[in-house]
Each structure stands twice: as structure tokens, then as C-alpha cells.
C-alpha positions as CSV (number, residue, x, y, z in Angstrom):
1,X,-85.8,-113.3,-114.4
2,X,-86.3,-117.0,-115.8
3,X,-83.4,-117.9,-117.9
4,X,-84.4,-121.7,-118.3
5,X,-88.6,-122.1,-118.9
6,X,-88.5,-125.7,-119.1
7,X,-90.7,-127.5,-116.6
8,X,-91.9,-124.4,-115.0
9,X,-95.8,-123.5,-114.0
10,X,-97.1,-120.5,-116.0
11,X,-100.6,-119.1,-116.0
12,X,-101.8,-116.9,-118.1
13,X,-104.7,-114.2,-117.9
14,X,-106.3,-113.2,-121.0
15,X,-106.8,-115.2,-124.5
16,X,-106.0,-111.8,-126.8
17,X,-103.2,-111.6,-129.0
18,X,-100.4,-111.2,-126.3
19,X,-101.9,-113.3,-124.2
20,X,-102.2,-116.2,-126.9
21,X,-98.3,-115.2,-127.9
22,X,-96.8,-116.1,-125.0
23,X,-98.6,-118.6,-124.2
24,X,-97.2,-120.0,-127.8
25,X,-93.8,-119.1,-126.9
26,X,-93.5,-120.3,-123.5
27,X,-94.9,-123.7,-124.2
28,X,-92.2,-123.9,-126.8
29,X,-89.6,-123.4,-124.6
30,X,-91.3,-126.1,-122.4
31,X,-93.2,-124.5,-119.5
32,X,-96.5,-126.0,-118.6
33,X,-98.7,-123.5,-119.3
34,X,-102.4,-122.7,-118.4
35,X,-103.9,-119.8,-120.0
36,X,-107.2,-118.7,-118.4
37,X,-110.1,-116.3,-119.7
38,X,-113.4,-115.1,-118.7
39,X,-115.1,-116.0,-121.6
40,X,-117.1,-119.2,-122.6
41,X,-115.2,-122.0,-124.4
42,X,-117.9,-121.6,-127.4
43,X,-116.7,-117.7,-127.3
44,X,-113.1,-118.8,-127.1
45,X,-113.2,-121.3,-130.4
46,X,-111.2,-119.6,-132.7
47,X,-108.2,-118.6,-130.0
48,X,-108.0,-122.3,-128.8
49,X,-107.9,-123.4,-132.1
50,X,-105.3,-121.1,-132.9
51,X,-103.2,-123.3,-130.3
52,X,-104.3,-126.7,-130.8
53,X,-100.8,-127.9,-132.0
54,X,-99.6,-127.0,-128.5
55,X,-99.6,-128.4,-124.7
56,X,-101.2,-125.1,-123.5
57,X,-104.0,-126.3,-121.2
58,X,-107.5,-124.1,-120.7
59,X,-109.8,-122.5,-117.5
60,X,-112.4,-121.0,-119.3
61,X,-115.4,-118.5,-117.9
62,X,-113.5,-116.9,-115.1
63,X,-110.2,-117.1,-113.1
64,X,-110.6,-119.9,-109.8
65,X,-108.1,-118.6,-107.3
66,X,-107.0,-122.7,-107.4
67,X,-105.2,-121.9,-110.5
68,X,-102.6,-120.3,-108.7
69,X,-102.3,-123.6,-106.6
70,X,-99.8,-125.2,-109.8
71,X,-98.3,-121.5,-110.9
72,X,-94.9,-120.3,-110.4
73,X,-95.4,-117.4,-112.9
74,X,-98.8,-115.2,-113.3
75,X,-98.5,-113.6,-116.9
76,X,-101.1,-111.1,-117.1
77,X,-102.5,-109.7,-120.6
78,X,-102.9,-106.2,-121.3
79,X,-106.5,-105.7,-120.3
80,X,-106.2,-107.3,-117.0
81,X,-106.3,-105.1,-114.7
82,X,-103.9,-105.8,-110.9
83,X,-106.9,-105.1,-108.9
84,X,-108.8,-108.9,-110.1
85,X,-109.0,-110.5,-107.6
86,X,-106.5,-113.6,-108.4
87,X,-104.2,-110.9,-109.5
88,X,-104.6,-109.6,-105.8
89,X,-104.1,-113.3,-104.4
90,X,-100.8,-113.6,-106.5
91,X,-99.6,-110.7,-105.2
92,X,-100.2,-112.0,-101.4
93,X,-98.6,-115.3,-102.4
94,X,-95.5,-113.7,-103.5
95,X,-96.2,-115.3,-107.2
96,X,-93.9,-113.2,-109.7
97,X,-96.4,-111.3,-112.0
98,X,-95.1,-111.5,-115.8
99,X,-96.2,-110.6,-119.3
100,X,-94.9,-110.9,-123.0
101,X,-92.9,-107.8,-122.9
102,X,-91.3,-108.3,-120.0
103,X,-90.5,-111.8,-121.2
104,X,-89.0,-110.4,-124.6
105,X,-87.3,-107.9,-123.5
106,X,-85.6,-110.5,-121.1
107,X,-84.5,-112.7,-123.6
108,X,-84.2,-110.2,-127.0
109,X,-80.1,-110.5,-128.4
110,X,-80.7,-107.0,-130.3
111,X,-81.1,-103.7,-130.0
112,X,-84.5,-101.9,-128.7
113,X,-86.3,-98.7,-128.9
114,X,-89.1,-98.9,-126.5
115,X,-91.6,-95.6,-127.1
116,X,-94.5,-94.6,-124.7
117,X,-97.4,-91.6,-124.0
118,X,-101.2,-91.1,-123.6
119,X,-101.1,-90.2,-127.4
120,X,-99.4,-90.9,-130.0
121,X,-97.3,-93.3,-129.4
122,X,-98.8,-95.5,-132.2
123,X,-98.0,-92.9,-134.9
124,X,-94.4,-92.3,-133.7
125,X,-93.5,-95.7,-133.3
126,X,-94.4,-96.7,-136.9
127,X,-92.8,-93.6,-138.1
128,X,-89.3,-94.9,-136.8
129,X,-90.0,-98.2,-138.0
130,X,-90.3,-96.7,-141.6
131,X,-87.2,-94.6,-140.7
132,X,-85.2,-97.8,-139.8
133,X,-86.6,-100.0,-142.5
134,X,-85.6,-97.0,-145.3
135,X,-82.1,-97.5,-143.6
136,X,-81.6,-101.0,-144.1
137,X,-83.1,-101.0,-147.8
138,X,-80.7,-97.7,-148.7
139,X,-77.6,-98.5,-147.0
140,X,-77.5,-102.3,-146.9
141,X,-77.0,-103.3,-143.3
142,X,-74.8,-100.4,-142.2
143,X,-77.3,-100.2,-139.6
144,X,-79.0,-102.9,-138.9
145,X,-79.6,-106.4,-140.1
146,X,-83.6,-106.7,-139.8
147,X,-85.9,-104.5,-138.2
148,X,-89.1,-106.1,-136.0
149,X,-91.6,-103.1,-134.8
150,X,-94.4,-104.6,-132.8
151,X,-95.4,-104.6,-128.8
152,X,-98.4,-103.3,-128.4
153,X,-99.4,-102.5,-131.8
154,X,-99.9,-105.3,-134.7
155,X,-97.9,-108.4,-133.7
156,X,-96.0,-109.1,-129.9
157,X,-92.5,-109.4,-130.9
158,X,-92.4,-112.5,-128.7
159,X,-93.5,-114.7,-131.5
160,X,-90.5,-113.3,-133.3
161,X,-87.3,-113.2,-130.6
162,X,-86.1,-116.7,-131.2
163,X,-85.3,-115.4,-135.0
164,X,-83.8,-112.2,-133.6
165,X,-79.6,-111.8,-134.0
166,X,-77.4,-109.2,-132.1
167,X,-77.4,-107.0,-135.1
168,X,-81.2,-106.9,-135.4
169,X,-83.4,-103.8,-133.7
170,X,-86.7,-104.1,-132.4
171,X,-89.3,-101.1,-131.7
172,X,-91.7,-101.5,-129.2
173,X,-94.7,-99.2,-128.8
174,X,-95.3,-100.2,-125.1
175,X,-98.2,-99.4,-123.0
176,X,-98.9,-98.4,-119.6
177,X,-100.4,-101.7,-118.9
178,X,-97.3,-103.4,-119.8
179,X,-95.0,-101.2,-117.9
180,X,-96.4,-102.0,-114.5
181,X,-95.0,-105.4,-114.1
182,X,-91.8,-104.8,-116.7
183,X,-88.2,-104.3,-114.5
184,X,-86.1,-104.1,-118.1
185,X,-86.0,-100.9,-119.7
186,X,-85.3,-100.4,-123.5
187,X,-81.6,-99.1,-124.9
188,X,-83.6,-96.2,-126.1
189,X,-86.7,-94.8,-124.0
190,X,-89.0,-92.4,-125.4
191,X,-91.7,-90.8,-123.2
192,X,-94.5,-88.6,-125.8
193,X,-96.8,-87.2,-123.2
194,X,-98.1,-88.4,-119.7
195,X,-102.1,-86.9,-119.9
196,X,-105.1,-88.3,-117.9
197,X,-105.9,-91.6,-119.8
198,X,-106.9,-95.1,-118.7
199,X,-108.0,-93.8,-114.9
200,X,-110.7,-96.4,-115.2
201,X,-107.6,-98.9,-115.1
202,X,-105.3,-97.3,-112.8
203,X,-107.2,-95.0,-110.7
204,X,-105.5,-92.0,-110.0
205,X,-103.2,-89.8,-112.3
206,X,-100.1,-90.3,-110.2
207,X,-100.5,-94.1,-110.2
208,X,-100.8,-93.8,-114.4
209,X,-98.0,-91.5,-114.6
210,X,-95.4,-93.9,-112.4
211,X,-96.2,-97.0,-114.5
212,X,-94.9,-94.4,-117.6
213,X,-91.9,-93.9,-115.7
214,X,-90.9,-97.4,-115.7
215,X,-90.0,-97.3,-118.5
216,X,-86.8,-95.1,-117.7
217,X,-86.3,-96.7,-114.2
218,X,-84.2,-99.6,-115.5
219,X,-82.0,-98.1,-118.0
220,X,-78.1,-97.3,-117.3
221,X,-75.5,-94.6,-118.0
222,X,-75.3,-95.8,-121.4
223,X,-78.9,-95.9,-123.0
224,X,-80.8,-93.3,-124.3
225,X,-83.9,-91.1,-122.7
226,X,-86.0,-88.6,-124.7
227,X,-88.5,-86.5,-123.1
228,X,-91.1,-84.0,-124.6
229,X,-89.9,-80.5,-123.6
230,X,-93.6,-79.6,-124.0
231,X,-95.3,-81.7,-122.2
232,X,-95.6,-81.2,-118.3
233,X,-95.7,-85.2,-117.4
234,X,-93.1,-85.9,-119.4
235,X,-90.5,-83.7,-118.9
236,X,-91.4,-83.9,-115.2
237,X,-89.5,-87.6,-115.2
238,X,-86.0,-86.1,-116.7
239,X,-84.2,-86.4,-112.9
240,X,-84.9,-90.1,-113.6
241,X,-82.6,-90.1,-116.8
242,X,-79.2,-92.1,-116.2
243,X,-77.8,-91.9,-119.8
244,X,-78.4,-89.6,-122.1
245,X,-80.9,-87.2,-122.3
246,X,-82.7,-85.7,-125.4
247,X,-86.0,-84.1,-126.3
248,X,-88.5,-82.1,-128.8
249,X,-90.7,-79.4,-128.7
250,X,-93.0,-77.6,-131.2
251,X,-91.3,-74.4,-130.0
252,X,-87.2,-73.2,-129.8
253,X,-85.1,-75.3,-127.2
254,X,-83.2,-73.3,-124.6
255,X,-79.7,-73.4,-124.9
256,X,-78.0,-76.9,-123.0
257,X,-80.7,-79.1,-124.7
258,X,-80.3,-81.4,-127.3
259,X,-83.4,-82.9,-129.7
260,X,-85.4,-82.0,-132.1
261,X,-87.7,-79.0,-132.8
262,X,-89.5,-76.4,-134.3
263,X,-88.9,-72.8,-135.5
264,X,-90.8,-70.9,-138.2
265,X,-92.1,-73.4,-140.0
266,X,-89.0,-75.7,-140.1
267,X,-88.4,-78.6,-138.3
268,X,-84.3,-78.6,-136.8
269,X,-81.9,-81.1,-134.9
270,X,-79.4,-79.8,-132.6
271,X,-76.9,-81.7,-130.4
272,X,-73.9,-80.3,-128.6
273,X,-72.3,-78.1,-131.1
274,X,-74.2,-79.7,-134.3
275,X,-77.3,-77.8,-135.7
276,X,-79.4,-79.6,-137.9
277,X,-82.3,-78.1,-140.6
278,X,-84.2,-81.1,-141.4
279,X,-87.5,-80.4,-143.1
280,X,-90.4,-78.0,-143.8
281,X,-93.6,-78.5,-142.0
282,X,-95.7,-78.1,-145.0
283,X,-93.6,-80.9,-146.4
284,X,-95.2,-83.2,-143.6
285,X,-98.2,-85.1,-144.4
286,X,-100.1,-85.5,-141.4
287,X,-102.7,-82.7,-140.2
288,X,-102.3,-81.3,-136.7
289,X,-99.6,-79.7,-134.2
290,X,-100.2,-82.8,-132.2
291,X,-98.7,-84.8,-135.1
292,X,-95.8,-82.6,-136.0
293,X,-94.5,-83.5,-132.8
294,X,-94.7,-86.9,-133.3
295,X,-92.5,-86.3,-136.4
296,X,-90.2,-84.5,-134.1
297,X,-90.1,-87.2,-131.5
298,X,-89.6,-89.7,-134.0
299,X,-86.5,-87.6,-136.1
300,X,-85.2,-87.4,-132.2
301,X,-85.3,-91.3,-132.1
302,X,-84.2,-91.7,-135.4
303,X,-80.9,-89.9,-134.4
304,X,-80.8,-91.4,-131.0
305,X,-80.3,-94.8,-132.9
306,X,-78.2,-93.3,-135.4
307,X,-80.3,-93.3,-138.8
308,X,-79.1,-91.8,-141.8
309,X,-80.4,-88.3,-141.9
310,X,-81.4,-88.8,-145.6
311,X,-83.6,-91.8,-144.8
312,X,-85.0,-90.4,-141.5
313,X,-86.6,-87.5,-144.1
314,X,-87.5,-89.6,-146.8
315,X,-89.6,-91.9,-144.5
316,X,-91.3,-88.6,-143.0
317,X,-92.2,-87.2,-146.2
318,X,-93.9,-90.2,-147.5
319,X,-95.7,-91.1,-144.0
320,X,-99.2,-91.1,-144.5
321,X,-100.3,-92.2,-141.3
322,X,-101.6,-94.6,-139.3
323,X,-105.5,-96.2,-140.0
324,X,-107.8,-94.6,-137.2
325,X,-105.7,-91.9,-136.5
326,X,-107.0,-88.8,-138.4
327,X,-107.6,-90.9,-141.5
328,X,-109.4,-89.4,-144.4
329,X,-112.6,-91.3,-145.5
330,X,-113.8,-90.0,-148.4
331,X,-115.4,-86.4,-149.6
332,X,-118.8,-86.6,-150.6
333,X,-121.2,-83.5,-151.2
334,X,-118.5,-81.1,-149.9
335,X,-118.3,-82.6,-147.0
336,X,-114.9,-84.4,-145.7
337,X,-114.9,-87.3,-143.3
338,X,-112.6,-88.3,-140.9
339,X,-111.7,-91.6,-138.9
340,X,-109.8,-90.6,-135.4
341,X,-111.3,-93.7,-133.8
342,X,-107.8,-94.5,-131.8
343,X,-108.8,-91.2,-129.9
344,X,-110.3,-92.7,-126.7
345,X,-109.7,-89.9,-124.2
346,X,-111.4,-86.8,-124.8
347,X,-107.8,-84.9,-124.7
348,X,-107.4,-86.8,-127.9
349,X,-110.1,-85.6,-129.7
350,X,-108.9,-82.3,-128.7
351,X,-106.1,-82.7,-130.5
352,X,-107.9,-83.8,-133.2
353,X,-110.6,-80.4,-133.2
354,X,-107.0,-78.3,-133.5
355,X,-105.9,-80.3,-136.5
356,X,-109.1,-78.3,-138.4
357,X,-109.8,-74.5,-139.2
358,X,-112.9,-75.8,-141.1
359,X,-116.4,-75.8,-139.4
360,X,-116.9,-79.3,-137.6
361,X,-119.2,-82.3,-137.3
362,X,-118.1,-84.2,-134.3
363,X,-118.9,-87.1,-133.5
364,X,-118.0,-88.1,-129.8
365,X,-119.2,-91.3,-127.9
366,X,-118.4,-94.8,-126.5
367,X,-117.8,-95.6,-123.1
368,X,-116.8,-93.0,-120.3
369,X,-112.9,-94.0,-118.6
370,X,-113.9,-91.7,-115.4
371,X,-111.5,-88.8,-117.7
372,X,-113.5,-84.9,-117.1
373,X,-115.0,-83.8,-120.5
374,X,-115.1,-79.9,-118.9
375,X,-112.2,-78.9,-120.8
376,X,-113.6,-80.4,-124.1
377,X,-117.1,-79.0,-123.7
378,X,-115.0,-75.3,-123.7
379,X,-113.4,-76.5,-126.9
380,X,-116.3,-77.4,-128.3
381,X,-118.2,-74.0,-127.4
382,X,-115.2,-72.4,-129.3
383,X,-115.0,-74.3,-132.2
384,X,-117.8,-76.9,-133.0
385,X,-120.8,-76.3,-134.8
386,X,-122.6,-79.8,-134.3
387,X,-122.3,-82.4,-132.2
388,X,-123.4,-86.0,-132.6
389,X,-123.0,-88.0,-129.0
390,X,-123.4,-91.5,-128.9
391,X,-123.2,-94.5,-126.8
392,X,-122.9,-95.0,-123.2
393,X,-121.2,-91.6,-122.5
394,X,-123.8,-89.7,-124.6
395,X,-126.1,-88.5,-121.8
396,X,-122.3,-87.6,-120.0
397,X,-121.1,-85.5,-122.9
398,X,-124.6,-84.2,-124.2
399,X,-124.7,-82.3,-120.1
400,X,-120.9,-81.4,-120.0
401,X,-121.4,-79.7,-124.0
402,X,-124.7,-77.8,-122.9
403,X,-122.9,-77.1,-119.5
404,X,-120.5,-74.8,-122.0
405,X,-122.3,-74.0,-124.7
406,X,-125.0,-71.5,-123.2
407,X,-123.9,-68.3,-125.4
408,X,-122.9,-70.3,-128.3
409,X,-125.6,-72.5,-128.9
410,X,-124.0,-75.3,-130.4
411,X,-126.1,-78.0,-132.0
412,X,-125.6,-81.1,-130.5
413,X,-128.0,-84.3,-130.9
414,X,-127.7,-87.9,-128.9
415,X,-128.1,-91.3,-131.0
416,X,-128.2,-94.8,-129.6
417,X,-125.2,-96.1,-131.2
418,X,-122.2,-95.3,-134.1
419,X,-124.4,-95.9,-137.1
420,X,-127.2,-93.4,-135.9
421,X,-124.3,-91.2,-135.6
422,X,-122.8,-91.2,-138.8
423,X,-126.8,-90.7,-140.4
424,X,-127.5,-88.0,-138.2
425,X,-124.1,-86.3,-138.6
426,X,-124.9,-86.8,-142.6
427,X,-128.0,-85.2,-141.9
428,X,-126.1,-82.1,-140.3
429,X,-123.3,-82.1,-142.5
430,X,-122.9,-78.6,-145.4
431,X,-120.7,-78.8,-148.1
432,X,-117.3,-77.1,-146.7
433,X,-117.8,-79.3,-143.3
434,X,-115.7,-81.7,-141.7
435,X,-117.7,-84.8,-140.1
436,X,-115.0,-86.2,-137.5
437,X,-114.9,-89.0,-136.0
438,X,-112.7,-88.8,-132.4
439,X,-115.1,-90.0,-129.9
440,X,-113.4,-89.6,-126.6
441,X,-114.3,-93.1,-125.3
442,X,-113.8,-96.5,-125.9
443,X,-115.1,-98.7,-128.2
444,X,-116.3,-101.6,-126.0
445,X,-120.1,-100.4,-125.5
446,X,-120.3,-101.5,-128.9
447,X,-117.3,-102.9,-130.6
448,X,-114.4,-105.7,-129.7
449,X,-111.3,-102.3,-129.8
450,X,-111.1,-98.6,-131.7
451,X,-110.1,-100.6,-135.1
452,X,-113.5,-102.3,-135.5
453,X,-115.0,-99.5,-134.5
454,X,-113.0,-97.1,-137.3
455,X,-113.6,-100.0,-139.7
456,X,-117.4,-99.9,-138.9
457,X,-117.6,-95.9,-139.4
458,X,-115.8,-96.3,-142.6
459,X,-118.2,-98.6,-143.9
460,X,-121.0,-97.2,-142.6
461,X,-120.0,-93.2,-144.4
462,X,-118.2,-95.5,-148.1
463,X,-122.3,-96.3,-148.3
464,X,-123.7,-93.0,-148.0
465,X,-125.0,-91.7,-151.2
């Protein structure tokens, strides 16, 4: 841990948003740093501009291994993977590896709630934000002062630590790609699921699942842990807990365990001797099991950091959601359309086909992240009428659907790219259908992340007539 940044070496890997935050932070606290991307300097314009009014220096087009030659620190962004090659020659060098997380969470005076999982982690993290902001407004600082929700969704909450006081809390949706070189855990650690996702990056399901872990591995006796009862990976990590241990499930918990949880369509809280009945499902806006129990991880979180129960309901029965994530488009001719473009591993858009009893229009596509679509393809045989596959993985899913779908015959046509989707899913569409959008795969076949690519679909189904 660097306590004192001034005059130290720091490179940088990756000119995205957290790459270009720290790199914004760090030279304000006067370390001499390089930040270094593959891309052109004419493809680069607009994030070098962005930091013209600092002494960042540039290595543009690739990552020389002579970089590390003037580094003390290598910072890595979250789409760099440790296998690049000056990653690997870091490593060998005994250079410390580094990002913006780790660096916030070494220097943040407050508070944190750090939340991970394959899914859902987006959705739950912005839930308790809500939650905590409705606390504030209502009971005027009895909790907290301000409330900062950031990490790896919207902004890193490094450009916002040096504002941060002692009675502040931040909430950090964290990713796996972060975790790997992190060695500070949050006060509160919540762990949604642990599913295949992202084997492209780390290669096998047990190296994924122990850079999930890490984010339990530094906390003490007194923080907080919370684990999904129902999820195998997750509940797997509980003889890593060293403070206190809570959890949720969609179903009754056993007697000894604390959390959240459902029962007959009513969502409960129990810890020790306290019993809890919190809300009705129905009263919950957001469509899918897979989504009630992010309600009930975030009510678990909510208590962990002690929210008033009255504002931990309020904010759940005004959620709406999250853009991308099961988002309603529009109805037109009968026919209701739906942006899940955040779902990027076919166990997501799983998920997703559960949320519906209506016949389905799904549209799956992108590019492949070496996850089996076998299990999906059964889905699909079950309970899809058409499907629309597009993009790299198209040939992929188009064999794994027919692989399945012998006896049930389900339609499926293979487009080029998202726009021929959404016509030939038009084309398909009866009035009474769902056309969803949860392709499976990533967006970067086609589009810079899943937001440009929901953003594109919604465009592309707001101009059908």
C-alpha cells in the first residue's frame, strides 16, 4: 500500500473510464504517470483531451515492455487481461500490480459496501444506493452524511474520495477483474452468484470463482459477509466469512441463518430472534425470480448497514430498474419488446426466458466468451418459439438450438448483425409475443459495451412502424 504518491512511477493500461480516473487522480497527488493503450493517438483524441490539463504522459498503439523500465506501480484497467504479455513481465519483475479500486479503497475515510456476482450485481447495487439515498433525504443524516455509489458501474469513485468524510458511505459494484489484484476488502461484502462468466478472461471456472472470493479474503471479525443461500458458488465461500455472516434465498431459510427471504409470496427478514415481514412480491416492480432475489440481497444489505426499514421498502417499491436490464421498449402491434442487453452469458438470458410466461421472440447474438450454450438450447426447446441469432456466435448458437430442438421444431433464423435482427424478429413477431433482447454474448463484434448496443436496439425497434 502507497500512502505518499508523490514522485512515484505509475503506468497505466487502458485509456477507459477507470483507467483515465486514476490516472487523473494519481497525477494530482503527484506521481508521474504514463498511461498506455493499444489504440492509435487519432483513436485516442477525445480521452487525451479529456486530460490535457494534466502531467499524464502517453504510449499509444500497444504496450513496449520498456515502459516498465520507469514504473514502480502497473495499474491495470478492467479489460486488461494478466495474461498481456507486459502484464506477465511485471509480474517477473516483482512490479506491484494496482488499479482504481484497490487505490480507493486504500485511501476511502468512510464506510463501504462492496457487492459482487456473475449477474446482477448491477441491479442490486443501485437498489441499495436508492435505499441509502431515501435514508439520508428522510431521516436527515442519522445515517449517513452523503452517499457515493459507483465502481464499476457509472463513475469510479476515485474521482470522488478526496471529497469523502468519515461519515460518508460508498457502494461499490465491483467486478471480477477488479478483485484479482485488490488485497482490501469492503466493511460489507456481498457475493450474488458465482456462474460461468468471463472464461474468455480467466480461463477456467475455479480461477473466476477465486478472484470472487477476494472479495471476502481481507475482511475481519467485525465486517459483514452475505452470501446467496441459493446459489452453489456462492454459498460455497461461507468457511471464508470472519465477521458476520448473512444471506437470502427465494425459498424458507433453515433455522441458525439470518437474511433475507421468501415465503408464499412475501418477502421476510430474520436475524437472531427478530422476524421481519417486509413486502409483497407483487408489490415489486421488476419481472423475474432472478430479480426478486436481487431485492432480497439488497433488503439483506440494507440491514447489514443499518437502513431504516421504512426507507429500504419505499426505495424497493419505486425501483424500476436498471437501463439494459429487462427494460421495456415499447408495445407495438401487440407485441412487447424488451432490452436485456447487460445479459452477456447465456445463463443470463436464461434468467431472462424465466422472467416470461408469454410466447418468445429471442434474439441471442454477439460474440462467444468460450461459456456452453447446451443448457440454453434445452431452454429454448422448452420455451421459445423463434429465434433470431446474430453476430459472430450465430453459426455457434444456430447448431447448439437445432442440436435441441429436433422434436420441437423451433424457428430459428441467423442475421448478419443487431439491426437484421430486430427486422427479422419484427417480421416473426404476433400480437401477444414478447421480442427479447438477451443475447448471450458480448457486444464487441459490433458495438464499443452492452449500453451502446441496448441503446442501438432501442433505436432501431422506437422506428418500427
Amino acid at each position: 500500500m502507497i500512502t505518499n504518491w508523490t514522485n512515484t512511477r505509475t503506468l497505466i493500461l487502458g485509456a477507459a473510464r477507470q483507467g483515465i480516473a486514476l490516472a487523473r487522480w494519481l497525477s494530482r497527488h503527484g506521481s508521474n504517470v504514463m498511461l498506455s493503450d493499444s489504440r492509435s493517438a487519432d483513436e485516442l483524441t477525445s480521452a487525451r483531451e479529456s486530460l490535457a490539463d494534466t502531467s499524464v504522459s502517453w504510449a499509444v498503439s500497444g504496450h513496449p515492455l520498456e515502459l516498465l523500465n520507469n514504473c514502480d506501480v502497473l495499474c491495470l484497467s478492467g479489460g486488461v487481461p494478466l495474461t498481456l504479455p507486459i502484464v506477465q513481465a511485471a509480474i517477473q519483475r516483482g512490479i506491484p500490480l494496482s488499479n482504481d479500486t484497490q487505490i480507493f479503497m486504500e485511501v476511502v475515510p468512510c464506510k463501504t459496501i462492496g457487492i459482487t456476482g456473475s449477474a446482477g450485481k448491477t441491479t442490486t447495487t443501485t437498489l441499495v444506493g436508492e435505499m441509502a439515498k431515501l435514508s439520508i433525504v428522510n431521516r436527515k443524516s442519522e445515517i449517513v452524511n452523503h452517499v457515493f455509489v459507483g465502481g464499476n458501474i457509472g463513475d469510479p469513485l476515485i474521482n470522488y474520495v478526496d471529497e469523502m468524510k468519515a461519515d460518508d458511505l460508498a457502494i461499490l459494484e465491483i467486478s471480477s477483474f477488479q478483485l484479482e489484484q485488490m488485497t482490501i476488502s469492503p466493511n460489507i461484502a456481498a457475493v450474488l452468484n458465482i456462474t460461468p462468466n468471463h472464461l474468455d478472461r480467466h480461463g477456467t471456472m475455479e480461477a473466476y470463482a477465486n478472484a470472487k472470493a477476494r472479495i471476502l479474503e481481507f475482511q475481519t471479525e467485525k465486517d459483514t459477509a452475505i452470501l446467496s443461500h441459493d446459489d452453489k458458488g456462492a454459498w460455497d465461500l461461507r468457511n471464508k466469512v470472519k465477521g458476520k455472516l448473512l444471506t437470502f434465498s427465494l425459498h424458507d431459510l433453515e433455522e441458525g441463518l439470518n437474511g433475507a427471504y421468501h415465503h408464499e409470496g412475501l418477502l421476510n427478514l430474520r436475524d437472531g430472534f427478530a422476524y421481519l415481514p417486509l413486502i409483497l412480491r407483487e408489490k415489486i416492480q421488476l419481472r423475474g425470480d432472478h430479480n426478486v432475489a436481487n431485492v432480497l440481497a439488497a433488503l439483506t444489505i440494507g440491514h447489514a448497514a443499518g437502513f431504516k426499514l421504512d426507507d429500504m421498502l419505499e426505495a424497493v417499491e419505486e425501483f424500476r430498474g436498471v437501463a439494459h436490464r429487462l427494460e421495456f421498449v415499447r408495445e407495438l402491434n401487440g407485441v412487447r419488446w424488451y432490452n436485456d442487453s447487460i445479459a452477456t452469458a447465456p445463463e443470463r438470458s436464461m434468467a431472462a426466458i424465466h422472467a416470461f410466461d408469454e410466447p418468445i421472440v429471442l434474439m441471442l447474438g454477439g460474440r462467444d466468451k468460450n461459456l456452453p450454450w447446451d443448457e440454453i438450447a434445452r431452454l429454448i426447446a422448452q420455451r421459445v418459439e423463434h429465434v433470431v441469432a446474430f453476430g459472430e456466435a450465430a453459426e455457434l448458437i444456430e447448431k447448439a438450438v437445432k442440436n435441441s430442438s429436433v422434436e420441437s421444431r423451433v424457428d430459428i433464423r441467423r442475421v448478419k448483425d443487431l439491426r437484421a435482427a430486430v427486422i427479422s424478429a419484427a417480421e416473426v413477431a404476433s400480437a401477444g409475443d414478447v421480442v427479447l433482447l438477451s443475447p448471450g454474448g458480448t457486444s464487441y463484434d459490433e458495438f464499443k459495451d452492452f449500453a451502446e448496443r441496448g441503446a442501438a436496439f432501442t433505436k432501431w425497434v422506437l422506428e418500427l412502424s
